[in-house]
Backbone as CSV, one residue per row, in Angstrom:
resi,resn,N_x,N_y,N_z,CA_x,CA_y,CA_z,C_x,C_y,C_z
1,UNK,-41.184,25.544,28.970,-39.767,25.422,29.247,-39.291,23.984,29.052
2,UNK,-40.060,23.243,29.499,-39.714,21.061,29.263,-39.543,21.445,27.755
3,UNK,-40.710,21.843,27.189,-40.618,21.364,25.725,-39.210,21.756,25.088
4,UNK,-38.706,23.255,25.179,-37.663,23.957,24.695,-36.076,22.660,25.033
5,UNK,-36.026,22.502,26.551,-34.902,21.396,27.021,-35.244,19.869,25.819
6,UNK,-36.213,19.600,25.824,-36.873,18.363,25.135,-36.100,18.801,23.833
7,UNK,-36.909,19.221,22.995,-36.417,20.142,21.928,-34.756,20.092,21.841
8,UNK,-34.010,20.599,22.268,-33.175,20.791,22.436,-32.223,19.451,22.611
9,UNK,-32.714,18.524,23.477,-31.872,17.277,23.316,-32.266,16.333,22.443
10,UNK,-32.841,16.722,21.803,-33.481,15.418,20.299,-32.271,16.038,19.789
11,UNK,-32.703,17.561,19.475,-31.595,18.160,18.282,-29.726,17.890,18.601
12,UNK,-29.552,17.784,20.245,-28.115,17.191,20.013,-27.994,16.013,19.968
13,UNK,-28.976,14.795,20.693,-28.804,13.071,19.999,-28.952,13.373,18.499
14,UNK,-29.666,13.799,18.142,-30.056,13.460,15.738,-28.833,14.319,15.487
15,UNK,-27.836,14.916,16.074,-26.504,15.349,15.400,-25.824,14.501,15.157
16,UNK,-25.572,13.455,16.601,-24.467,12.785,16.620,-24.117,11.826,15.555
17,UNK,-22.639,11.528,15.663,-22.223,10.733,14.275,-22.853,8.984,14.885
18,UNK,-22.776,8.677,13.396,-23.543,6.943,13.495,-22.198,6.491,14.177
19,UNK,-22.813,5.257,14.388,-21.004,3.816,14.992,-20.236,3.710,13.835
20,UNK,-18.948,4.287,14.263,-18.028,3.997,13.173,-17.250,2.997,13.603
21,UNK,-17.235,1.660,12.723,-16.158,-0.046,13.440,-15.051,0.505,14.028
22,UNK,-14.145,0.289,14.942,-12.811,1.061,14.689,-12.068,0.023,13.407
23,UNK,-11.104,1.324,13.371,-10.143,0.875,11.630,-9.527,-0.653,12.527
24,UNK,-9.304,-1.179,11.162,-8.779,-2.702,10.921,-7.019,-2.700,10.899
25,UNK,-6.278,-2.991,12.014,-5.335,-2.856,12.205,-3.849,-3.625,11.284
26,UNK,-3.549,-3.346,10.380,-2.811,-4.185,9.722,-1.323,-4.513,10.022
27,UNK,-0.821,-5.619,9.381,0.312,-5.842,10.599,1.909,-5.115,9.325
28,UNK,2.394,-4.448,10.014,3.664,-3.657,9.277,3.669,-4.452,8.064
29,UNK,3.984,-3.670,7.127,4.473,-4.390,5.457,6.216,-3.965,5.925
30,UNK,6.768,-5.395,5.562,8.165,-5.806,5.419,9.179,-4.408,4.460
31,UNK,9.887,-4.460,5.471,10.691,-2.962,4.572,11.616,-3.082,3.310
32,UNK,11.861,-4.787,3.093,12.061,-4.925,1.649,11.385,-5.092,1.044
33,UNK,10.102,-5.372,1.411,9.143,-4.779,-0.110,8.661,-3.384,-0.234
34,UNK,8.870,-2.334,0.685,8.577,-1.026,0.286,10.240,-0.027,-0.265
35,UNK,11.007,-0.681,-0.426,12.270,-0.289,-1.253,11.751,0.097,-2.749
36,UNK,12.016,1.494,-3.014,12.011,1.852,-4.066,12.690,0.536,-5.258
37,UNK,11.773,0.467,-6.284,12.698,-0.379,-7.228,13.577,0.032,-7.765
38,UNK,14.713,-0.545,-8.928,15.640,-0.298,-9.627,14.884,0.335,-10.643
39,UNK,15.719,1.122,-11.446,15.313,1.961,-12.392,16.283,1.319,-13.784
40,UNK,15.065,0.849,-14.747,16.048,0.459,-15.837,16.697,0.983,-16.993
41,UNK,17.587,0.773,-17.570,18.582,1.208,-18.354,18.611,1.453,-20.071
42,UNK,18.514,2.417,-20.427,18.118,2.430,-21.669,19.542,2.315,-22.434
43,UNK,19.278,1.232,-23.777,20.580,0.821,-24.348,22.009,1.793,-24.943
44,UNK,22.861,1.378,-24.878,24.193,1.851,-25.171,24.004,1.770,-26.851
45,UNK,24.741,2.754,-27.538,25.325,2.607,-28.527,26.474,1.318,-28.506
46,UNK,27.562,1.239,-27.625,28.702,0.279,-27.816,27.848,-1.495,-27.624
47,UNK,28.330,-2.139,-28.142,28.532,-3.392,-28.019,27.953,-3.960,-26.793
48,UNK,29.543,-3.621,-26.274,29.639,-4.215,-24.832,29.352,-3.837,-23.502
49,UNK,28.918,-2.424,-23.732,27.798,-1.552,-22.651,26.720,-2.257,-22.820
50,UNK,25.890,-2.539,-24.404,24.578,-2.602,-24.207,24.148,-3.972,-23.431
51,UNK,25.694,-4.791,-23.782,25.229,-6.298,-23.061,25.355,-6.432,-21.292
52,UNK,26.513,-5.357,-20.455,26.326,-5.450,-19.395,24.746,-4.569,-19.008
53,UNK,24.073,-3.545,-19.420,22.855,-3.135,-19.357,22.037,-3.855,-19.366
54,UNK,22.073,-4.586,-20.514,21.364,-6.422,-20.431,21.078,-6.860,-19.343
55,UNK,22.330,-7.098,-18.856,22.580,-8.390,-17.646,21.756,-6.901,-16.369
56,UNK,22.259,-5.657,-16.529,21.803,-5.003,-15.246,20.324,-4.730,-15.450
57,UNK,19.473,-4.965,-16.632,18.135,-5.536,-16.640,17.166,-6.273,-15.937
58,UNK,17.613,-7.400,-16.672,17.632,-8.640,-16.118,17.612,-8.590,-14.889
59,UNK,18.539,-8.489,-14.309,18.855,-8.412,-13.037,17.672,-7.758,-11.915
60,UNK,17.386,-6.536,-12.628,16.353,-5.346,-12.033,15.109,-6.374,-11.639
61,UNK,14.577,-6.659,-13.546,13.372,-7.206,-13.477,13.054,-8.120,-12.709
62,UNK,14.077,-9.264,-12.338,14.315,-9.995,-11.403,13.752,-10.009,-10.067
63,UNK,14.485,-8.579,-9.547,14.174,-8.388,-8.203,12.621,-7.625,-8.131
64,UNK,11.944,-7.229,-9.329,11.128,-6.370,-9.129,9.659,-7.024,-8.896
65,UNK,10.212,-8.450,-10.138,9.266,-9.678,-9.907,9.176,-10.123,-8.672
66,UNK,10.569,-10.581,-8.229,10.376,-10.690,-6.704,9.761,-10.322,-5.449
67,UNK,9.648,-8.890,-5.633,9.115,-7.743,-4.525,7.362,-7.724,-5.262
68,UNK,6.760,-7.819,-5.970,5.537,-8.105,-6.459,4.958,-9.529,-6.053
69,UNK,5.691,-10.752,-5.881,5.193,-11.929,-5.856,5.530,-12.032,-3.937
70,UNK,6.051,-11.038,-3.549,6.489,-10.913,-1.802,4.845,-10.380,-1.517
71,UNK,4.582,-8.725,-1.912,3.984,-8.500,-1.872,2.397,-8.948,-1.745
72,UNK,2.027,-9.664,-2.893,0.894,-10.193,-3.404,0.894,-11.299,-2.215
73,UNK,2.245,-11.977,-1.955,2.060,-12.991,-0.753,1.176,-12.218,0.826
74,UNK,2.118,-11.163,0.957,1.437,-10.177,2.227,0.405,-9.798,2.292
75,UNK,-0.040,-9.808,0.534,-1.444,-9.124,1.053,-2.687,-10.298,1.177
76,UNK,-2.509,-11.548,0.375,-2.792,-12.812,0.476,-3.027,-13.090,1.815
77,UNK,-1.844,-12.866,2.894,-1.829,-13.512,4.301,-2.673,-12.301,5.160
78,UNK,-2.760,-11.287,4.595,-3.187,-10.434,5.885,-5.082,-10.250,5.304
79,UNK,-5.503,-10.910,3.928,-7.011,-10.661,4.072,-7.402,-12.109,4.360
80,UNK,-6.809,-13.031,4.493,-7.284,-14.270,5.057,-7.284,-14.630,6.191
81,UNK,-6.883,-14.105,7.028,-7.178,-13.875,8.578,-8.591,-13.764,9.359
């Protein structure tokens, strides 16, 4: 009867799960860098459409560079900790 109890509690300690670290808590990402980006503009036939499309380009790429070089900063600051 020992042996069977014996037996029996090896087999539920050798189940149990190994030490898992707890997860690595990261600190909120800024809600202007998780803003969907601008979506850019494919050219006009007219003239003077295709040049304000231009400028609303420009403009996009701008901010998109921006939110990438924010980013890359956040993630910079939060693995050097």
């Amino acid at each position: 009867m020992n042996k069977l109890i014996f037996i029996g509690a090896v087999l539920l300690v050798g189940c149990s799960s190994e030490y898992v670290p707890p997860a690595q808590r990261l600190p909120p990402v800024p809600a202007e860098i998780m803003i969907p980006p601008c979506k850019l503009l494919l050219p006009s036939h007219n003239a003077d459409e295709d040049l304000a499309i231009d400028v609303q380009n420009a403009e996009c790429t701008r901010q998109l560079r921006l939110k990438v070089y924010r980013l890359q900063d956040w993630i910079k600051n939060v693995t050097q900790k």
